[in-house]
SETI-291537 format. One record per residue: residue in three letters; x, y, z of N, C-alpha, C in turn. Coordinates in steps of 0.2 Angstrom, whole numbers, plus 5000, padded with zeros to 4 digits. Layout:
// SETI-291537
ALAXYZXYZXYZ...
END
This chain:
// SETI-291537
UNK513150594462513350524464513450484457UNK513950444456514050414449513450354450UNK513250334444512650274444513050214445UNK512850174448513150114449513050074445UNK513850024443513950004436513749904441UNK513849864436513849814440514249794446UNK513949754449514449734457514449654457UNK514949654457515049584455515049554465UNK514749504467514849504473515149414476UNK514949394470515049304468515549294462UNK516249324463516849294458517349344458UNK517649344454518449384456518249434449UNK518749494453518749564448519649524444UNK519949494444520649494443520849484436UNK520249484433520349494426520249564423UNK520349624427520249704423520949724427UNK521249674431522249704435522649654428UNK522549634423522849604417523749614420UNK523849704419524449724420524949684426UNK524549674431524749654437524649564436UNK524549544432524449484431525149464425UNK525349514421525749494415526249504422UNK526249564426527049564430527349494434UNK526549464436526849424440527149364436UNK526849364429526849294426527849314421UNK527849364421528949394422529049364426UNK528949354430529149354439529549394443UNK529249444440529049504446528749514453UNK529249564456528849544463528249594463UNK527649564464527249624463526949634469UNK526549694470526249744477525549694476UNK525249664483524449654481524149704479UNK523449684475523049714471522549764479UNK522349694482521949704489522149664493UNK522249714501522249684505521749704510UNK521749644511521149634518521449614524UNK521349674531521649674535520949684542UNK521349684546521049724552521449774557UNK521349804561521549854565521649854570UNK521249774575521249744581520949684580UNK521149644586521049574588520349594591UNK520449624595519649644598519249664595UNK518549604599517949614596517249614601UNK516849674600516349674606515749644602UNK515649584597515149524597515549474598UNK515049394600515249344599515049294595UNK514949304591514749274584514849174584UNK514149154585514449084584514849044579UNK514949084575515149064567515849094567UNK516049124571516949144570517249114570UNK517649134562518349094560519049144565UNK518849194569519349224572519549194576UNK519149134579519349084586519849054584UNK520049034576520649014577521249034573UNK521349094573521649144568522249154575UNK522349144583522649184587523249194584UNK523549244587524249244586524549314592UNK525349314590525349354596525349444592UNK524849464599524549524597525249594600UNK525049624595525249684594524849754594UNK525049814596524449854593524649914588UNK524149914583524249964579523950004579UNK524550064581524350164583524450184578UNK524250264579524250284572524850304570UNK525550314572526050294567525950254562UNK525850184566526050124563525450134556UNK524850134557524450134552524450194545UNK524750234548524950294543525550274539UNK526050254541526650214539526350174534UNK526050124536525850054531525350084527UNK525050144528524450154522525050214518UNK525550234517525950274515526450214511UNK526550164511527050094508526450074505UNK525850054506525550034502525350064494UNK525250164496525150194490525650174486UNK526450194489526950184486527150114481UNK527150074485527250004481526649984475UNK526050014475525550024472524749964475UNK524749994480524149904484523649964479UNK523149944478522349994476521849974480UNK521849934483521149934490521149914495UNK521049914502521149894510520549904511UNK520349824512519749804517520049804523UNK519449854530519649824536519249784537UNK519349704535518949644537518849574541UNK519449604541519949524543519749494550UNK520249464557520149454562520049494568UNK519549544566519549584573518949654569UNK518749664574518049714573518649794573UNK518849804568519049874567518849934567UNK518349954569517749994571517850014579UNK518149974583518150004590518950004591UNK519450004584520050044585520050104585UNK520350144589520350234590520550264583UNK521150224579521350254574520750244569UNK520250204567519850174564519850244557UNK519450284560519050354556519750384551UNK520050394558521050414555521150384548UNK521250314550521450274545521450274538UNK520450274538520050274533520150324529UNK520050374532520250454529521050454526UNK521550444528522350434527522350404519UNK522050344521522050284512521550334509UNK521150354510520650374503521250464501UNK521350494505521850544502522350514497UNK522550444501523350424498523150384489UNK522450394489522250384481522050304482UNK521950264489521850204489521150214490UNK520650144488520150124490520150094496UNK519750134501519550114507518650054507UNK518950004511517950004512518149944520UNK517449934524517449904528516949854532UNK517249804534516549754536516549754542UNK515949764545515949794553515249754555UNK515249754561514649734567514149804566UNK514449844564514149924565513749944569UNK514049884576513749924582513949984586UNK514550014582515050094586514750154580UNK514150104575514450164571513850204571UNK513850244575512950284575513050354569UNK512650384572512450454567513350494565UNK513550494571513950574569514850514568UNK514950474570515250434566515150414559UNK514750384558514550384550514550474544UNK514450524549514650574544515350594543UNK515550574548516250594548516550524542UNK516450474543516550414539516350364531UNK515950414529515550394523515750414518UNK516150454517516350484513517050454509UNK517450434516517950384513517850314511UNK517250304511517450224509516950214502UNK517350164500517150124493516550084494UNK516550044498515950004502516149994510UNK515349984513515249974520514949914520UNK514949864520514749794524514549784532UNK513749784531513749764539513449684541UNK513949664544514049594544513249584551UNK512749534546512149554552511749484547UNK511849424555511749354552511249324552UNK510549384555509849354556509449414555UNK508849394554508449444552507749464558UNK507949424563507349444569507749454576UNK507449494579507649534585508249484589UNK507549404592508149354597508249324593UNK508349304587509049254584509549284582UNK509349364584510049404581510449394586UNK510049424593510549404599510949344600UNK510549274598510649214599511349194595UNK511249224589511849194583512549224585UNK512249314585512849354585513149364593UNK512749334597513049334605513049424607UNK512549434607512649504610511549504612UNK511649574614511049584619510549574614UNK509749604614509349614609509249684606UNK509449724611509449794609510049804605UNK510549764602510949774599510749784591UNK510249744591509849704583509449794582UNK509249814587508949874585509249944583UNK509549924587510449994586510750004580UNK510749944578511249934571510749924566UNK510049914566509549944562509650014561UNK509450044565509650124566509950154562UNK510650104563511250134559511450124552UNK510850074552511050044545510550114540UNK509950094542509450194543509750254540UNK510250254546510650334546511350314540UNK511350254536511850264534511550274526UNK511150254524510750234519510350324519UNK510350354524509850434525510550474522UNK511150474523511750494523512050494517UNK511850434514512150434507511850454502UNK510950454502510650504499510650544498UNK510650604505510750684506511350694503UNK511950644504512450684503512650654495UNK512350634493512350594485513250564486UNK513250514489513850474492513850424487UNK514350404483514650354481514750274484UNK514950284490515050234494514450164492UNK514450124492514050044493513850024499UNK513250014500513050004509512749934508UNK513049884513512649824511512449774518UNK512349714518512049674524512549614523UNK512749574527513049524524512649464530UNK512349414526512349344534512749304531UNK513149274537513549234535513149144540UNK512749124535512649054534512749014538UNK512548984544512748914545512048884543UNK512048814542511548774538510948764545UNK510948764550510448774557510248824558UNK510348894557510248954555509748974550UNK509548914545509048924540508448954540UNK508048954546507548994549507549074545UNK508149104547508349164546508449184541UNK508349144533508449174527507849224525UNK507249194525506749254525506849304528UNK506849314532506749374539507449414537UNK507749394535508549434534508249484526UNK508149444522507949454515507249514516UNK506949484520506149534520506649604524UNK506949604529507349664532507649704530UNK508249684524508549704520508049744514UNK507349704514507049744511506849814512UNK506449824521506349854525506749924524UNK507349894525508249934529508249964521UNK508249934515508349984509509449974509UNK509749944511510549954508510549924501UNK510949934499511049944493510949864491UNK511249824494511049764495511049714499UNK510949644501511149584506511149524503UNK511749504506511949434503511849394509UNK511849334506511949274510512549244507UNK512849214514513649174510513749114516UNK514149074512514249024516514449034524UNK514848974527515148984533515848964531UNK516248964532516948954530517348914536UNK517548854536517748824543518448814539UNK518848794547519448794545519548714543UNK520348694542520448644540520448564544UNK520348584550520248534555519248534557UNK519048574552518348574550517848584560UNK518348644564518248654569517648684570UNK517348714566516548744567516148684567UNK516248644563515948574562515048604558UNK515648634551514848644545514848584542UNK514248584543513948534536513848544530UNK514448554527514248594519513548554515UNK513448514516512848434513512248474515UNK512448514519511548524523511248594521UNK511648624516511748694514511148674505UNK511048594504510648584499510048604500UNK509748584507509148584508508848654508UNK509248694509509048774510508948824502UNK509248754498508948804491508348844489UNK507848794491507248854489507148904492UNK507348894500507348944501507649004498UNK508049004499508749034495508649034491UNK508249034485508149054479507449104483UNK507149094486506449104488506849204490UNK507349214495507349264497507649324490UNK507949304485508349294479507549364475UNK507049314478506449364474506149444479UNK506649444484506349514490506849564485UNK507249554479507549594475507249654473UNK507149714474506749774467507449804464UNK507349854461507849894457508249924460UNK508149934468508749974472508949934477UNK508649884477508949834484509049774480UNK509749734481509649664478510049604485UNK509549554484509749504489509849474485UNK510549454486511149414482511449334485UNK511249294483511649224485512249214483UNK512649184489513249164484513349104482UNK513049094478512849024474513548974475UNK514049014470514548954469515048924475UNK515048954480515248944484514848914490UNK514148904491513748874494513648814489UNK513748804484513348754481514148704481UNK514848724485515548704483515648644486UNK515048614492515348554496515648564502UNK516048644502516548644506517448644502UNK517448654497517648664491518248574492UNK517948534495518448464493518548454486UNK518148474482518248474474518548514472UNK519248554477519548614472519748594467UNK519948604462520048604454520848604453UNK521048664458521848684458522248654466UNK522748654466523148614471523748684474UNK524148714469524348774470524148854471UNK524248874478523948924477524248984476UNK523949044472524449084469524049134469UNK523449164472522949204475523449274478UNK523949224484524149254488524349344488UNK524849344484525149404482524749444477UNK524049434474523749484474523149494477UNK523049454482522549484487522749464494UNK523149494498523349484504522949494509UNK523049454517522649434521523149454527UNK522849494532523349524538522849534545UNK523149534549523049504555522849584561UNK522249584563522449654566522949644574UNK523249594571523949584577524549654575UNK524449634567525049674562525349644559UNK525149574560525449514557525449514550UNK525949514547525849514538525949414539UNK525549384534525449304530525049314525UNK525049274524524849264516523949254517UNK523649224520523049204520522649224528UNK522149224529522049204535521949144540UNK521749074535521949024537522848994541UNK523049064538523849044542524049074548UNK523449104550523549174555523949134562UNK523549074563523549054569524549034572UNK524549044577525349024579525748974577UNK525248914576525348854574525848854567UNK525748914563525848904557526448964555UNK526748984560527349034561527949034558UNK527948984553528348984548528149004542UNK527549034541527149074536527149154538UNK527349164545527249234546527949274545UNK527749314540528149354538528749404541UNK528049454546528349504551527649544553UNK527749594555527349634559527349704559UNK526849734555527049804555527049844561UNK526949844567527049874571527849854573UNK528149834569528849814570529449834564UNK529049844558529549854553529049884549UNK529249934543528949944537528649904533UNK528149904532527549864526528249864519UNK528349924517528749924511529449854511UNK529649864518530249824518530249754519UNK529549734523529349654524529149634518UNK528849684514528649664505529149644501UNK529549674503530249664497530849634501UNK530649594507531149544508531149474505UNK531349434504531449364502531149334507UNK531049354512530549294517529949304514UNK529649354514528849354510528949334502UNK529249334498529349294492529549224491UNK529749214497529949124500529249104501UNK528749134505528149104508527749094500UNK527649154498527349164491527449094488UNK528149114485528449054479528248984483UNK528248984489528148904492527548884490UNK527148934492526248924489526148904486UNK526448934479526348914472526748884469UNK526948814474527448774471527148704471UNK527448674468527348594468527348564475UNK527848584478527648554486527148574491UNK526848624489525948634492525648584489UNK525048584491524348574489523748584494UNK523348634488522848684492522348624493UNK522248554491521848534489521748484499UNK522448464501522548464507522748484513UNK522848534511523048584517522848654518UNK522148664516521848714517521248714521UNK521048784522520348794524519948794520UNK519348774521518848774514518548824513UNK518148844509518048904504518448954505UNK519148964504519449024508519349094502UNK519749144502519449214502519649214495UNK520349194494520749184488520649134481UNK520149094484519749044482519449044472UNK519349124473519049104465519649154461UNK520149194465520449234460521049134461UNK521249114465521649044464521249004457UNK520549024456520548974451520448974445UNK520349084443520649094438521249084437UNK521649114441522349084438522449034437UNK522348984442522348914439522548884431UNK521548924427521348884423521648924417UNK521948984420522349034415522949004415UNK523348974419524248954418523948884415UNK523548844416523548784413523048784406UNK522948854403522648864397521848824397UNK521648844402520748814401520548874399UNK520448924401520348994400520649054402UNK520949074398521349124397521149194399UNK521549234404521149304406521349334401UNK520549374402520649434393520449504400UNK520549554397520049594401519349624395UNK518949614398518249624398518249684393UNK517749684388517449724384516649774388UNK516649754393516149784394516549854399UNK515849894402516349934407516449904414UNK516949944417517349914422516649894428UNK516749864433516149854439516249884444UNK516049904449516149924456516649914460UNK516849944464517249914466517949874465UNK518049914457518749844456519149844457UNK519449884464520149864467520049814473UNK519349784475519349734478519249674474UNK519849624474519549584468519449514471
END
């Protein structure tokens, strides 16, 4: 197993893709760097904290043609990493395992963020081998406020312990490369839950657990209170200390500390085209804050409808792009808060208006740098 080199979990890798950074500033069309996708719209939790309530759009399904296709245009046009993360728990799509196997043959970085309530013993060995990281998305740390949060039973809290067990027993035996990790996702009434998650992750032993904000959309539909996210710092610094040498509880500071990002810094966003967001409808857009129907002059196409290669290199996806990163946007008003593009938009930013210049790093490369 290679030693794990730093993992950067709080900021962008977008400064060791340089190459892909000079193409676009030619104005080149370039492939994204990563794309984070899903495989389905369906989801077997109900999460009080989903941003997928309003992401709908009209669904599609994607078989395994279709995802062999798109994972075969992606090596080719050169993407380097596909999260399954996006709107939909892709873990209880049949092609799931297929997929994941397909991209790592095809030379692409595989990794996935799941409920990992599908994913028991003999699934994960068929499974672990392909991927770069495995995220299991798990927003409390005791039995009923797991049930409460994530809307499912209480025996689910102990299932996906299990699995998290058998996945962390897996990677040792088989001296796996793979990343195993916990993720809670935040909301500021949920605070109870920082200890208990941080002491579990100690427990459970994955390689690490973060805590991160909640991310509402631009009509501020979940109704976070970013202001109330202050109160929880001790805390938060407090589980920061359940850290030893093999397990790290990781905060994500700058984005928890953003307000909700109304202080973004940049107005155009330019993230898009090298980290792309898609819809497990098949919907190619730019972000996921556009997924929803509303916003159907951002959608692209649909690869259960056309080739990924051919929707990349039409002039409709370079119109959406180029519109992005124009004068006539502004991310400052028209976005979702904290969105995913969010810190690679603000190097480029402070790079195109010379506040800080992307160099590539003199140190060695970090983990996982095709997700950037």
């Amino acid at each position: 197993m290679e030693e794990h080199k730093e993992l950067i979990l709080d900021g962008t890798k977008i400064n060791w893709h340089l190459e892909r950074v000079q193409a676009w500033e030619r104005g080149e069309r370039i492939a994204p760097i990563t794309i984070d996708m899903a495989l389905t719209r369906a989801c077997n939790y109900s999460c009080h904290f989903c941003y997928a309530m309003f992401q709908e759009n009209d669904r599609k399904k994607i078989t395994k043609e279709v995802i062999f296709n798109f994972l075969e245009d992606c090596a080719e046009i050169g993407v380097k990493g596909i999260s399954f993360v996006s709107d939909g728990e892709s873990t209880i799509s049949p092609v799931f395992i297929d997929a994941c196997k397909k991209g790592h043959e095809l030379g692409i970085s595989m990794a996935v963020g799941t409920n990992a309530f599908v994913l028991t013993k003999n699934r994960l060995e068929e499974l672990l081998p392909y991927l770069t990281y495995l995220r299991v998305n798990f927003s409390a740390g005791e039995r009923k406020r797991y049930a409460e949060i994530m809307g499912v039973k209480e025996s689910a809290f102990d299932r996906v312990c299990q699995n998290i067990r058998d996945m962390m027993e897996i990677k040792k035996r088989d001296n796996l490369s793979v990343t195993v990790g916990m993720q809670m996702v935040l909301m500021p009434e949920d605070g109870d839950q920082i200890i208990p998650l941080a002491k579990l992750g100690k427990e459970l032993r994955p390689d690490y657990a973060i805590i991160k904000h909640c991310s509402d959309n631009e009509d501020g539909g979940l109704g976070v209170d970013y202001s109330a996210y202050e109160k929880l710092y001790s805390r938060l610094k407090e589980a920061e200390s359940y850290s030893d040498e093999e397990y790290k509880c990781v905060i994500k500071w700058s984005k928890i500390k953003d307000q909700g990002n109304n202080g973004r810094s940049y107005q155009r966003c330019y993230g898009t085209p090298f980290f792309l967001q898609m819809s497990g409808s098949g919907m190619v857009a730019p972000c996921g804050s556009l997924f929803n129907e509303k916003y159907k002059k951002f959608h692209i196409g649909n690869i259960c409808d056309k080739r990924f290669k051919d929707i990349w290199a039409s002039d409709k996806y370079w119109e959406v792009m180029n519109y992005l990163a124009s004068p006539n946007f502004n991310a400052q008003k028209m976005c979702a808060s904290l969105c995913l593009q969010h810190k690679v938009n603000e190097s480029l930013d402070n790079h195109l208006k010379g506040k800080s210049k992307l160099e590539k790093p003199n140190t060695s490369p970090p983990d996982h740098i095709n997700f950037i």
